[in-house]
ZASEDREN-281858 format. One record per atom (N, C-alpha, C, O): x, y, z; residue in one letter. Coordinates in pm, whole numbers, padded with zeros to 5 digits, always signed. Each point is the difference from the previous one (the first is absolute). Layout:
BEGIN
XYZa;...
This chain:
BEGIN
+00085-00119+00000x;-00085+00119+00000x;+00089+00125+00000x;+00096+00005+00076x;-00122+00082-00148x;+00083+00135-00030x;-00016+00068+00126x;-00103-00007+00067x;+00264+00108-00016x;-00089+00082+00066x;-00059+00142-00079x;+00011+00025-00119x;-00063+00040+00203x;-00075+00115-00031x;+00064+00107+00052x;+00059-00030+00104x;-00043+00184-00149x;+00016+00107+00047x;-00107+00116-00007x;-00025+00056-00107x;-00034-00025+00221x;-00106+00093+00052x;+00050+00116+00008x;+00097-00005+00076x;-00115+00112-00119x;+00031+00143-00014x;-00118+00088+00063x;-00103+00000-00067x;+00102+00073+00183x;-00047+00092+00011x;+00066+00134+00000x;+00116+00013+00039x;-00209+00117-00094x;+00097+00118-00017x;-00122+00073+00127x;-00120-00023+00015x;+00220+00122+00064x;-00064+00006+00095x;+00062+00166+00042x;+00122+00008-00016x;-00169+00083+00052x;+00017+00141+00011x;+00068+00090+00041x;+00020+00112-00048x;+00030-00178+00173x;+00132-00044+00114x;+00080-00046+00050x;+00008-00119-00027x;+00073+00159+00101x;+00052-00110+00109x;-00069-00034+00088x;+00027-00116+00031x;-00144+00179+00054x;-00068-00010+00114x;-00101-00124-00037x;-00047-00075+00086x;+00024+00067-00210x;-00135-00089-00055x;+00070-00172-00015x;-00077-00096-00009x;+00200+00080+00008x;+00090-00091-00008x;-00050-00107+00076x;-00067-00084-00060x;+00095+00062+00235x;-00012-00043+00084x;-00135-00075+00074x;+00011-00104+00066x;-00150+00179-00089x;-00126-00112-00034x;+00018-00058-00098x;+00000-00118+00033x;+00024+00128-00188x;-00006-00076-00109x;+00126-00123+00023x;-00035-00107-00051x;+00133+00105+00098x;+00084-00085+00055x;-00061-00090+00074x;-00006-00114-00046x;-00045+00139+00159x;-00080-00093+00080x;-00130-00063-00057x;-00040-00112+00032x;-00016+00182-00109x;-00077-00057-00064x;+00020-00100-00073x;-00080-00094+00005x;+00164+00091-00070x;+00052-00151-00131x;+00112-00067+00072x;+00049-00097-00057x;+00009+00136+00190x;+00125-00100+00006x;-00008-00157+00058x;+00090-00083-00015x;-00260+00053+00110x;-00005-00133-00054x;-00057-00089-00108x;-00008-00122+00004x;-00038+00220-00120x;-00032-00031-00129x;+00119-00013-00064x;-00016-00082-00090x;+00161+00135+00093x;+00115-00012-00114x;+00076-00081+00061x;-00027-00051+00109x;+00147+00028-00187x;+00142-00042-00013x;+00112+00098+00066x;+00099-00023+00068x;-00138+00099-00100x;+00101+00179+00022x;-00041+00105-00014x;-00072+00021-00098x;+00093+00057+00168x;-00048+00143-00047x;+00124+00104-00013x;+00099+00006+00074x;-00131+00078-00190x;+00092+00111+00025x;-00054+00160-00048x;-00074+00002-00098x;+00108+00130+00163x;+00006+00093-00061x;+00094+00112-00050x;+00121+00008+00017x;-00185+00057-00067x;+00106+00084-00082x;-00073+00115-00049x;-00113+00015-00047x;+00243+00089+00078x;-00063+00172-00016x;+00007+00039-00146x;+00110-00003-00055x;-00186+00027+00008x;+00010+00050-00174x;+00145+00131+00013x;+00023+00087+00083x;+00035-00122-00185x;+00067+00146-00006x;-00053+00094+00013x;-00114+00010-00046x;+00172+00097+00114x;-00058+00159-00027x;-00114-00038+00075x;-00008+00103+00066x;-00104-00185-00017x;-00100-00026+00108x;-00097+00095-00040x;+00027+00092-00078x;-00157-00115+00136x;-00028-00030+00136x;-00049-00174+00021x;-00013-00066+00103x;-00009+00022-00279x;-00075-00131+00046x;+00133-00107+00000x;+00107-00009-00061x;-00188-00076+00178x;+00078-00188-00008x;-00064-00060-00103x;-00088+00048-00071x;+00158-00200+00065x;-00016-00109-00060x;-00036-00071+00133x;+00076+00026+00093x;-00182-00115-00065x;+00029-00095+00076x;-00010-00173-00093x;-00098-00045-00061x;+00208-00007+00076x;+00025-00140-00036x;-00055-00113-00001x;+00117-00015+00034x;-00166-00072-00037x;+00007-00141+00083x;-00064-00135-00080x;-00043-00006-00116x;+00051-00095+00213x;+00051-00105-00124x;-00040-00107+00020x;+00067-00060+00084x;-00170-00009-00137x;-00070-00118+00023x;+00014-00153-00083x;-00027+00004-00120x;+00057-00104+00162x;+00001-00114-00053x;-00132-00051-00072x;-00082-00078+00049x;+00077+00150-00198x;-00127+00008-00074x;-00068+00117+00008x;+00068+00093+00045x;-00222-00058-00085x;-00057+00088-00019x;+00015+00056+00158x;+00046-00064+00095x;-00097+00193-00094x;-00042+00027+00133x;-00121-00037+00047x;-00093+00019-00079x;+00065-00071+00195x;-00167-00032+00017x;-00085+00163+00077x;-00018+00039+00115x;-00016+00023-00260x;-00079+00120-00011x;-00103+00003+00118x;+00022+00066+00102x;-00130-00139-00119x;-00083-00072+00078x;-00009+00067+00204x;-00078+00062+00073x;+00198-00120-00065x;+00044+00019+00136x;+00079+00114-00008x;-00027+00076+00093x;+00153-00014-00197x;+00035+00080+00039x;-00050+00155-00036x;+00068+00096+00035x;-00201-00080-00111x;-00077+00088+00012x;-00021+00075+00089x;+00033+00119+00005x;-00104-00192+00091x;-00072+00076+00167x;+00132+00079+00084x;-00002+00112+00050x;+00129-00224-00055x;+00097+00076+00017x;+00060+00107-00014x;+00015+00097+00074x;+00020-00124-00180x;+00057+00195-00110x;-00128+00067+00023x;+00036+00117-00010x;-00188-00112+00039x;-00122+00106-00027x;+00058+00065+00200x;+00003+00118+00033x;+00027-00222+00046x;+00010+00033+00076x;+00131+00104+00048x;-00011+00087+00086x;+00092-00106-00135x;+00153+00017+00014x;-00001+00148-00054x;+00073+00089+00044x;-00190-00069-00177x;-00028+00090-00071x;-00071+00131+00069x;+00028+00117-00025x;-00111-00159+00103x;-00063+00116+00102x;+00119+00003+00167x;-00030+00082+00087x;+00133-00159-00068x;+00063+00020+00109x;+00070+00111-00075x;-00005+00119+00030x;+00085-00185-00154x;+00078+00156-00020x;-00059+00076-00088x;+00072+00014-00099x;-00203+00057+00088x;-00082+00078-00041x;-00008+00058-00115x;-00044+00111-00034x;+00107-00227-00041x;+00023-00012-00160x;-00162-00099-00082x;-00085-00079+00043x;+00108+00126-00140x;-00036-00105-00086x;+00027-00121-00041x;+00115-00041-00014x;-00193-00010-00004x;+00020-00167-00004x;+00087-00006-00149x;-00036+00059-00102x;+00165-00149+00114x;+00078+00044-00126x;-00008-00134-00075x;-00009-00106+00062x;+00013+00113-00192x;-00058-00141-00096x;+00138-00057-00020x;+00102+00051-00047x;-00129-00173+00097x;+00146-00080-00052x;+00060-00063-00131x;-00060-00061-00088x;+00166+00085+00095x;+00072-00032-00101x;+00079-00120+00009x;+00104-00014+00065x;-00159-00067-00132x;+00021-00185+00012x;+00079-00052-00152x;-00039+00022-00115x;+00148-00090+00157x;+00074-00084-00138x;+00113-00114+00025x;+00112+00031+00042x;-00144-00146-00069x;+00120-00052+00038x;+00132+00056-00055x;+00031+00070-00097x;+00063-00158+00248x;+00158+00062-00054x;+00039-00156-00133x;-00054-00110-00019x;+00180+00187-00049x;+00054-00116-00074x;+00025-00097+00050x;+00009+00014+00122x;+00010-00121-00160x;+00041-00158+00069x;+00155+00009-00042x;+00050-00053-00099x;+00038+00157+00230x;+00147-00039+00025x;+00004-00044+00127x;-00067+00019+00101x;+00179-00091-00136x;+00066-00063+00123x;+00093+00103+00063x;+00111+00032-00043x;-00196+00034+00197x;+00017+00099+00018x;+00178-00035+00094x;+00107+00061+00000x;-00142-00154+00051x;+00127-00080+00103x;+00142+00046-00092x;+00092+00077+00030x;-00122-00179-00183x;+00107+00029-00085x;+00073+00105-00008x;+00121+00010+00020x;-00248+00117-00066x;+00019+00127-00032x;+00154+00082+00111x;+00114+00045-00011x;-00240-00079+00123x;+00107+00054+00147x;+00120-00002+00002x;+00071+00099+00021x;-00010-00277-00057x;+00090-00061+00010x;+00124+00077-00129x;+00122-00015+00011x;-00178+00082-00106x;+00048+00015-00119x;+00043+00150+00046x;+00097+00052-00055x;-00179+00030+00170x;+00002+00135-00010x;+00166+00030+00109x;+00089+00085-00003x;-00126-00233+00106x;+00082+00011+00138x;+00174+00040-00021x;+00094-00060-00052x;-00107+00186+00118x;+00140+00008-00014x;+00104-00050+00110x;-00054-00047+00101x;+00191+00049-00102x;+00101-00080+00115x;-00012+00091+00127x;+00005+00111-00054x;-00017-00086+00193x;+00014+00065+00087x;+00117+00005+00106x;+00014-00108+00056x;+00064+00197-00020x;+00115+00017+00056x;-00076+00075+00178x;-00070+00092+00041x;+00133-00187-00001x;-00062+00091+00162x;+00049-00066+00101x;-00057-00089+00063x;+00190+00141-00042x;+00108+00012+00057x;+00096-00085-00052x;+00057+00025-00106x;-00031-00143+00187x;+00106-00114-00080x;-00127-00112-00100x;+00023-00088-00083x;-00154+00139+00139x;-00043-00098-00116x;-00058+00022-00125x;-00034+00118-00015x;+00012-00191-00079x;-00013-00016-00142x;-00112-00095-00028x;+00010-00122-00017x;-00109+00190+00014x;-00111-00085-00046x;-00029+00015-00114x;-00011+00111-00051x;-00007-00223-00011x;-00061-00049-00178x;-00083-00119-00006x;-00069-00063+00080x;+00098+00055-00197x;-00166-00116-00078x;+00115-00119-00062x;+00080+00053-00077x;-00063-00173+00094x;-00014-00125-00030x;+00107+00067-00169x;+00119+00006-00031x;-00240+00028-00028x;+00028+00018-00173x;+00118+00146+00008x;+00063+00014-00104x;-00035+00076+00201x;+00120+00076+00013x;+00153-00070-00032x;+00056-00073+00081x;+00012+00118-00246x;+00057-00027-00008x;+00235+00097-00006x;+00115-00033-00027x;-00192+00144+00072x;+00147+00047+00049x;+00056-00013+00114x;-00059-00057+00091x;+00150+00093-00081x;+00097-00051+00105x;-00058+00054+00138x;-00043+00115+00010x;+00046-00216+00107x;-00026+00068+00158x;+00132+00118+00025x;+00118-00015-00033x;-00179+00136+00102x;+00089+00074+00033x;+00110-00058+00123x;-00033-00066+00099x;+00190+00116-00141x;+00060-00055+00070x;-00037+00021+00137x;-00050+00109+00025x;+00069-00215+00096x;-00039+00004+00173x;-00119-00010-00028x;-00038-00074+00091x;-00077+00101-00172x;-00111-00002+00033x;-00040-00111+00025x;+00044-00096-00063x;-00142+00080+00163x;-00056-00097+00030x;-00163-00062-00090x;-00105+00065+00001x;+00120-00171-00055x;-00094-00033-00110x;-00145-00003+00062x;-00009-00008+00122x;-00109+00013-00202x;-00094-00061+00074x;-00146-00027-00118x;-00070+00099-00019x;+00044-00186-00029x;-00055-00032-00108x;-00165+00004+00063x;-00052-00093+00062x;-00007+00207-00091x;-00160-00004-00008x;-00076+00038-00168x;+00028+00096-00071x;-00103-00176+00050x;-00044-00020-00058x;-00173+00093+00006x;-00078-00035+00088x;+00047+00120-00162x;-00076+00078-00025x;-00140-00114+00014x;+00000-00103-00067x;-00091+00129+00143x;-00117-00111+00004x;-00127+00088+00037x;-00037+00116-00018x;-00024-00260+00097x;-00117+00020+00066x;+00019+00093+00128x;-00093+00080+00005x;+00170-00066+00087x;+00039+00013+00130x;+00102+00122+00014x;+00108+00004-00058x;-00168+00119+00161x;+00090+00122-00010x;+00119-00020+00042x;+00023-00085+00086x;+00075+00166-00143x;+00119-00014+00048x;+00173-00034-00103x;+00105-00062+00021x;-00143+00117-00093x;+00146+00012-00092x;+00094+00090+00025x;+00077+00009-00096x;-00043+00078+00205x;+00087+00104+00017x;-00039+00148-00066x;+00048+00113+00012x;-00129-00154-00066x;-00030+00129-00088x;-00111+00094+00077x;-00028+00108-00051x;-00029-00145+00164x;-00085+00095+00039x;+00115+00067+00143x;+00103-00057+00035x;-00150+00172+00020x;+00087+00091+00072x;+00014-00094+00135x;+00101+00000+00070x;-00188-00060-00050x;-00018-00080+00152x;+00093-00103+00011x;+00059-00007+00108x;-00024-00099-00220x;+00064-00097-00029x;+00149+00058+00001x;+00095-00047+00063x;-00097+00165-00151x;+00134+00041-00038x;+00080+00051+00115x;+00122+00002+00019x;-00263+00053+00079x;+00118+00044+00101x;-00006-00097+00168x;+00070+00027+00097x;-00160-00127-00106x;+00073-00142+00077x;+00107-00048-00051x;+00082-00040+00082x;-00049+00028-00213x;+00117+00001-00063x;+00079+00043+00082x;+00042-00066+00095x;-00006+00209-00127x;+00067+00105+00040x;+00031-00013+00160x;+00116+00007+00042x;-00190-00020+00017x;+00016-00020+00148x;+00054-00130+00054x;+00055-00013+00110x;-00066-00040-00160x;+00067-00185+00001x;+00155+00028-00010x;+00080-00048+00081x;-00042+00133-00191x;+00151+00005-00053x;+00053+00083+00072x;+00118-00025+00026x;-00176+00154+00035x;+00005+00074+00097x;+00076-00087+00144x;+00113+00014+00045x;-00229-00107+00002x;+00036-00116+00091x;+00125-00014+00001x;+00081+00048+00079x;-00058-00132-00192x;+00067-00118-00102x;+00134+00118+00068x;+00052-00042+00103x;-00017+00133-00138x;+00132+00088-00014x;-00004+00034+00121x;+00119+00030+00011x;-00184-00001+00139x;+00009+00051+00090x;+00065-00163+00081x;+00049+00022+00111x;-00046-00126-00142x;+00089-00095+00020x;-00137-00062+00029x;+00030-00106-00056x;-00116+00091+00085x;-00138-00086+00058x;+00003-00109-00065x;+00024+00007-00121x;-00043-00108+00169x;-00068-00170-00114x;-00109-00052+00104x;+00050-00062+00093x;-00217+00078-00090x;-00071-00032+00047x;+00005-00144-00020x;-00009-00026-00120x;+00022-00102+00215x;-00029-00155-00034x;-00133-00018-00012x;-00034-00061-00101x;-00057+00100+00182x;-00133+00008-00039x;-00107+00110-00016x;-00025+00079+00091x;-00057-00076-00252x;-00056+00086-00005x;-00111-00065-00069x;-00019-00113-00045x;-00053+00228+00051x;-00163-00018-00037x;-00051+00112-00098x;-00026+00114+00037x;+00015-00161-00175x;-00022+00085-00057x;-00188-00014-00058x;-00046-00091-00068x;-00023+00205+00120x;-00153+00009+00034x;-00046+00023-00091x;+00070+00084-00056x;-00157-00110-00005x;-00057+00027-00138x;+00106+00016-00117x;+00060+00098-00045x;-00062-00215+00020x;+00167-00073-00092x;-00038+00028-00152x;+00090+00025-00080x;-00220-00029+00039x;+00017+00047-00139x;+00093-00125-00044x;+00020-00114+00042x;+00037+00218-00181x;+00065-00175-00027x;+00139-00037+00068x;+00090-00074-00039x;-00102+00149+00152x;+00112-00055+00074x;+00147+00062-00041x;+00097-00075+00014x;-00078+00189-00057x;+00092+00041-00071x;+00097+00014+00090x;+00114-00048-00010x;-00194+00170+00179x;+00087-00016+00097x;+00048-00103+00094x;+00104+00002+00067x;-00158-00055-00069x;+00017-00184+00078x;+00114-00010-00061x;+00103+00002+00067x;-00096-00015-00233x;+00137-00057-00063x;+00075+00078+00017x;+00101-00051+00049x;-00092+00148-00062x;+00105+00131+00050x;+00093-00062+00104x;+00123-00013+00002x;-00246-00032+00107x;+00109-00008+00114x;+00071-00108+00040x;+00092-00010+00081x;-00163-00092-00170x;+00074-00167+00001x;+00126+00039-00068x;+00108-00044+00041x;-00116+00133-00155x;+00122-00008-00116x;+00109+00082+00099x;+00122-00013-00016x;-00161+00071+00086x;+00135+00115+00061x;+00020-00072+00143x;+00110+00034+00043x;-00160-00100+00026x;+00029-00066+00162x;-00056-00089-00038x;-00112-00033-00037x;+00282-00036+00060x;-00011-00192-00022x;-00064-00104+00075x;-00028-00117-00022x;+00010+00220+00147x;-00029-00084+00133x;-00146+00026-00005x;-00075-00053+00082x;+00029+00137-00181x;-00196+00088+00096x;-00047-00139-00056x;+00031-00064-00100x;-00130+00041+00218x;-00114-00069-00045x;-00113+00102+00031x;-00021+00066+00101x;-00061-00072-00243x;-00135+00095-00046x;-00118-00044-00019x;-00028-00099-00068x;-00042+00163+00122x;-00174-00046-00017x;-00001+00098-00081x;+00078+00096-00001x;-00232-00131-00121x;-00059+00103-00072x;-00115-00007-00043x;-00028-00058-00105x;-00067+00122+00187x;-00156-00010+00001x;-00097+00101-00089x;+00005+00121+00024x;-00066-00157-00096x;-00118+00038-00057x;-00165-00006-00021x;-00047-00099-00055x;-00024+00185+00092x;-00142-00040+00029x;-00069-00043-00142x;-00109-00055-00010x;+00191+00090-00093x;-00027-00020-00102x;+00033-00177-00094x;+00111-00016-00051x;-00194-00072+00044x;+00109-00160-00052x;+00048+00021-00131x;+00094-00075-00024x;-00119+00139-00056x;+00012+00022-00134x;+00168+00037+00038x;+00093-00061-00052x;-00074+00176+00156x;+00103+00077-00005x;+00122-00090+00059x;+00118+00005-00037x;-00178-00095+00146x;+00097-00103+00027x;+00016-00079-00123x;+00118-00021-00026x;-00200-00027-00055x;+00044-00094-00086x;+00118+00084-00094x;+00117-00038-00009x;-00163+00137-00047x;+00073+00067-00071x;+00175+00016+00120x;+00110-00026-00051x;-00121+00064+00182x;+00088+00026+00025x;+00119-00176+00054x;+00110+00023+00051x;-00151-00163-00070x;+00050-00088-00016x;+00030-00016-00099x;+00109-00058+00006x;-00150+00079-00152x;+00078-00035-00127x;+00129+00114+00000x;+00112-00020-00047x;-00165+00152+00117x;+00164+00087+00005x;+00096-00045+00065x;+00116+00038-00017x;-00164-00155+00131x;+00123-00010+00065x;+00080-00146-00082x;+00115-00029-00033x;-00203-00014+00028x;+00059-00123-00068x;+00064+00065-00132x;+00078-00081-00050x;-00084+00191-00017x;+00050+00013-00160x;+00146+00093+00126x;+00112-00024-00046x;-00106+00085+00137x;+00146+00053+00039x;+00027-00081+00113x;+00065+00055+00089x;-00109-00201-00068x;+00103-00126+00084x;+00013+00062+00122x;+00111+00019+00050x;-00248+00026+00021x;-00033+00067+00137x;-00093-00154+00011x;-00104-00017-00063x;+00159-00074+00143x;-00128-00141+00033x;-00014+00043+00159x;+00060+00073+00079x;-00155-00146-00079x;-00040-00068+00165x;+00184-00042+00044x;+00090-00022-00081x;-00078+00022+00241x;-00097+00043+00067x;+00061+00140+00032x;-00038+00069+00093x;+00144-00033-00187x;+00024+00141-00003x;-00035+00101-00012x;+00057+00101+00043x;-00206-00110-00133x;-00126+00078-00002x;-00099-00086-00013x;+00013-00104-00064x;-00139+00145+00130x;-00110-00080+00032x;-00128+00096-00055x;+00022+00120+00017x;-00120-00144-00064x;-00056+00083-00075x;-00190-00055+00070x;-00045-00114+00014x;-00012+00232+00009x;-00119-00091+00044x;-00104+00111-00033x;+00034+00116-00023x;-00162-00160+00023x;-00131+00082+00011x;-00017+00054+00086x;+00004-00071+00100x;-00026+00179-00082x;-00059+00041+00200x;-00050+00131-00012x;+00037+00073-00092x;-00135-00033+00194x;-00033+00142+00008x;+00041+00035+00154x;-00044-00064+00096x;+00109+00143-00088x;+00075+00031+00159x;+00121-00105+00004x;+00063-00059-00089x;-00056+00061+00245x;+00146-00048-00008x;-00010-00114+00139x;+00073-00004+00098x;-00192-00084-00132x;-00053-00100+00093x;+00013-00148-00052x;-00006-00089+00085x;+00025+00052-00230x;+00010-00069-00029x;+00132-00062+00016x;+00099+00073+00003x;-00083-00257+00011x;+00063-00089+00087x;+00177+00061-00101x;+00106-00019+00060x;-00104+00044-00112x;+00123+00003-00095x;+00054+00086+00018x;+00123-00001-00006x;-00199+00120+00037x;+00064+00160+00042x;+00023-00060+00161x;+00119-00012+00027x;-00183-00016+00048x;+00033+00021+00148x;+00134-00082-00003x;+00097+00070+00030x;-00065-00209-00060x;+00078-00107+00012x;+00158+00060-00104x;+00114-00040+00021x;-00150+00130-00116x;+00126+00121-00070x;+00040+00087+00124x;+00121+00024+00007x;-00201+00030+00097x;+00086+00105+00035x;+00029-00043+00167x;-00013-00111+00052x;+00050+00219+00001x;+00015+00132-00015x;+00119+00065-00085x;+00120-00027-00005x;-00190+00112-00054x;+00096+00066-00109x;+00078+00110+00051x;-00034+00090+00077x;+00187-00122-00155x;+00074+00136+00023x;-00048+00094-00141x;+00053+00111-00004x;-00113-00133-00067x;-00046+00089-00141x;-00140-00025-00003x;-00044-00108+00040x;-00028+00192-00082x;-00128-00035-00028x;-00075+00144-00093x;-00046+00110+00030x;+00064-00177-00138x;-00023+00101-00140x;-00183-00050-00034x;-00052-00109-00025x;-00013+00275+00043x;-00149-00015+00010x;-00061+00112-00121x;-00076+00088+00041x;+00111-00095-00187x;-00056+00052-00088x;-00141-00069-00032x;-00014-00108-00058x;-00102+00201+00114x;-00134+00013+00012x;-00061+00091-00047x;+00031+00050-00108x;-00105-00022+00160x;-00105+00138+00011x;+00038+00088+00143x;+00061-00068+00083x;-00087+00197-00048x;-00033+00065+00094x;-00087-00073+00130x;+00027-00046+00111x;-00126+00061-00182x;-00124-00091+00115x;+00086-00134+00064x;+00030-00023+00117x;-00004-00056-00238x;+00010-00134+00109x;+00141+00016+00080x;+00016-00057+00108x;+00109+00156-00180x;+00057+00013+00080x;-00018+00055+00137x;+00098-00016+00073x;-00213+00084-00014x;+00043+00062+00078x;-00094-00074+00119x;+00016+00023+00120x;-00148-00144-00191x;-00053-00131+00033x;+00079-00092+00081x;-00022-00031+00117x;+00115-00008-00191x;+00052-00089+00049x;+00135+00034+00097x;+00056-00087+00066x;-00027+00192-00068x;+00107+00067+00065x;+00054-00057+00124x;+00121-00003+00017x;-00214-00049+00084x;+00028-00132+00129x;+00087-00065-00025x;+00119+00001+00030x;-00233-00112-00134x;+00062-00089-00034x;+00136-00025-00115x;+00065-00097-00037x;-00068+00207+00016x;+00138+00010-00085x;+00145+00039+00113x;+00119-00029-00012x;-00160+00071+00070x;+00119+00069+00108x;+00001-00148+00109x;+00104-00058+00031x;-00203+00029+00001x;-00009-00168+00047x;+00081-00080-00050x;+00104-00026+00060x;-00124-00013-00145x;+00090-00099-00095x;+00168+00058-00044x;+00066-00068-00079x;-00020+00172+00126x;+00148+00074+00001x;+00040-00099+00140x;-00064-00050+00093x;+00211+00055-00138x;+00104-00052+00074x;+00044+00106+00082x;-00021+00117-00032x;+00077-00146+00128x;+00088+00140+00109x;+00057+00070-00131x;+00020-00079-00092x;+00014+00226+00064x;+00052+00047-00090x;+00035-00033-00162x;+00098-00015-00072x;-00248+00016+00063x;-00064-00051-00150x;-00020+00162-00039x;+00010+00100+00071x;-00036-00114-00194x;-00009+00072-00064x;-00124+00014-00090x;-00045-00110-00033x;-00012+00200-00009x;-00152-00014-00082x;+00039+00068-00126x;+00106+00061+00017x;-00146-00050-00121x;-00029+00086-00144x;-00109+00018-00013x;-00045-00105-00045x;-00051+00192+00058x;-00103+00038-00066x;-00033+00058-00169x;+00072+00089-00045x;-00177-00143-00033x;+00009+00071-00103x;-00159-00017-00041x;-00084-00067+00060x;+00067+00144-00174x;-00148-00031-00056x;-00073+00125+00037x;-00111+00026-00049x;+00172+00052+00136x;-00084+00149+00061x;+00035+00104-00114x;+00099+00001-00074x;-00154+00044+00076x;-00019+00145-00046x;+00090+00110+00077x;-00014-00028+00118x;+00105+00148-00128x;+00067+00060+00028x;-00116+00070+00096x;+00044+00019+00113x;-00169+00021-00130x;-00074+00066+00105x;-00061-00075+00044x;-00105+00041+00047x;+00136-00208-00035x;-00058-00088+00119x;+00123+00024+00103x;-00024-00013+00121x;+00166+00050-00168x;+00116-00049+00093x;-00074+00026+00150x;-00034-00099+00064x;+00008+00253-00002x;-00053-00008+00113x;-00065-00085+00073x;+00033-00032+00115x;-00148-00017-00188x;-00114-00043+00092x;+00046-00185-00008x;-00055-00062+00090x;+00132-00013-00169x;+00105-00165+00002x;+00101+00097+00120x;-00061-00006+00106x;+00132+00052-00096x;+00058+00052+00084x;+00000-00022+00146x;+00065-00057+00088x;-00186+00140-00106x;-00056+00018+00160x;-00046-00147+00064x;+00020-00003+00122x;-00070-00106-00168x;+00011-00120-00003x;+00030-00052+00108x;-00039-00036+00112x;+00196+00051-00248x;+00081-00126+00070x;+00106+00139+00103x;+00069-00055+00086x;-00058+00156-00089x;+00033+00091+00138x;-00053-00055+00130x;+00068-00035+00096x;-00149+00033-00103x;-00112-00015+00122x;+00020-00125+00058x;-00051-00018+00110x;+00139-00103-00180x;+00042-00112+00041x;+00145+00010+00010x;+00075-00097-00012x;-00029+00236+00037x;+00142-00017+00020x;+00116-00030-00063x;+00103-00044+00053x;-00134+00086-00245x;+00074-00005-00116x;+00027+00129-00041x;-00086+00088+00011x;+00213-00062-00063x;+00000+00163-00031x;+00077-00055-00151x;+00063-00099-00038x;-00100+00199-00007x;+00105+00015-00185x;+00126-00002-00001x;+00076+00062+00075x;-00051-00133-00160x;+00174-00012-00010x;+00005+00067-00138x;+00081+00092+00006x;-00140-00102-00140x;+00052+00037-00107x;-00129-00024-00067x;-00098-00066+00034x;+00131+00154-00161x;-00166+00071-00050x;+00048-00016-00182x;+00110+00045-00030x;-00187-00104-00073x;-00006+00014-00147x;-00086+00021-00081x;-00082-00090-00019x;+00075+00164-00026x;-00082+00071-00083x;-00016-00001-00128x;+00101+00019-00067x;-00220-00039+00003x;+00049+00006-00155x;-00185-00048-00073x;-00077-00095+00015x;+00074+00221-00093x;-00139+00013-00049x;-00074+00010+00093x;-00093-00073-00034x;+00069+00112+00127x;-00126+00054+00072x;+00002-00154+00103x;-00100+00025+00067x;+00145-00148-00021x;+00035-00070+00057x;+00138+00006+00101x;+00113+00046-00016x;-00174-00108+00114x;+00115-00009+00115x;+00080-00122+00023x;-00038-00093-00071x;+00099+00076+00118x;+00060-00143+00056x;+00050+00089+00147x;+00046+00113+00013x;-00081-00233+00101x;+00066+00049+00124x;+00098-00077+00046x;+00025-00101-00067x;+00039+00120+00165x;+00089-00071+00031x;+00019+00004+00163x;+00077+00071+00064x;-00164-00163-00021x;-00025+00021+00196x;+00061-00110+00092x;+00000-00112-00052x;+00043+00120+00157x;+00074-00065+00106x;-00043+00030+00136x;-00086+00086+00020x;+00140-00152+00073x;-00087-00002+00165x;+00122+00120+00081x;-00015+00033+00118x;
């Protein structure tokens, strides 16, 4: 079945945010976007087949009087039948972030000299180095890495495809690493990475989990590292139990916040008696860097 792309053109920015809620458990994805020169959006989104009109009628009529617009007529067409995975894979460029060097399988020039290799493969599952959050757990790892540190055990929290897990097997011979994802797709994806850069069990252990309760995370730590690229919210959720599961003079990375979440993840894990050691920045994303 094709998918579909739904177009609404819509007057504002303010009008954005009901029409979002309105279709986002009807789609696949949603996205928007400001017309040049403005004032009107595009809003996006994307259904496996037609849209079911039917039901999402009452919705948009409703969404339509919250933001005190007119009800706007959609614009429906399937996308082409590419293989969008491929595409990605074709676009992905090599990433340098600090001593490491991340590429794709089919990358065929030379690794930069010292750099440290690390083969991800453009997929299903976030996490190729290429977004600011990734790039600068990166960054903070090598940071580590040069301040003389070799964590033996760490826990890397929402592992994606595990890029940082391998990071830290490839640079400390001794770490044994957990790397958890609430996502299975993202674990699966992040076991074929380890197996294609010769990161096995039981040097990294790779599991499903939401929090940090499950039998594989508790029986991994307590951690002297514990790298938690998330969201804001759950970081600052689980914040207990993340500082719980630290070893006497462990160390945390935060990432996934927003530069104007830094405060309020902050205040957190403050309040449990963690203060900042070192701060990275890059595109409107943070990475932290906290200790007891």
């Amino acid at each position: 079945m094709p998918i579909y792309k739904t177009i609404l053109i819509l007057p504002n920015e303010a009008s954005v945010p009901p029409f979002q809620d309105a279709v986002e458990d009807y789609s696949l994805g949603t996205a928007a976007f400001e017309w040049e020169g403005g004032p009107n959006w595009s809003l996006e989104f994307y259904t496996d087949g037609l849209p079911q009109m039917v039901d999402l009628e009452p919705r948009l009529e409703q969404a339509a009087q919250q933001a005190g617009i007119s009800n706007p007529d959609p614009i429906v067409a399937p996308l082409p039948d590419i293989d969008w995975v491929a595409e990605n894979q074709k676009s992905f460029q090599p990433i340098r972030a600090g001593r490491f060097f991340v590429h794709q399988e089919f990358h065929e020039d030379p690794i930069p000299a010292g750099a440290v290799p690390l083969v991800v493969n453009a997929g299903t599952a976030f996490g190729t180095g290429t977004h600011a959050t990734t790039w600068g757990c990166l960054v903070m790892i090598d940071y580590l890495l040069r301040m003389g540190l070799r964590p033996n055990r760490a826990l890397d929290l929402g592992c994606g495809t595990a890029i940082l897990a391998m990071a830290l097997c490839k640079t400390v011979r001794q770490a044994q690493v957990v790397g958890s994802d609430i996502d299975p797709e993202a674990v699966r994806v992040a076991k074929e990475n380890a197996q294609i850069n010769g990161v096995l069990p039981p040097r990294l252990r790779l599991t499903t989990a939401a929090g940090l309760q499950h039998p594989v995370i508790r029986r991994g730590g307590p951690y002297n590292l514990i790298v938690a690229n998330i969201l804001a919210r759950p970081l600052m959720m689980l914040s207990r139990d993340i500082i719980r599961a630290m070893a006497p003079g462990g160390l945390i990375i935060l990432s996934g916040l927003l530069t104007e979440q830094e405060s309020m993840v902050l205040g957190a894990y403050r309040m449990q008696g963690l203060s900042l050691c070192a701060k990275q920045r890059r595109d409107g994303w943070s990475t932290l860097l906290l200790a007891r």
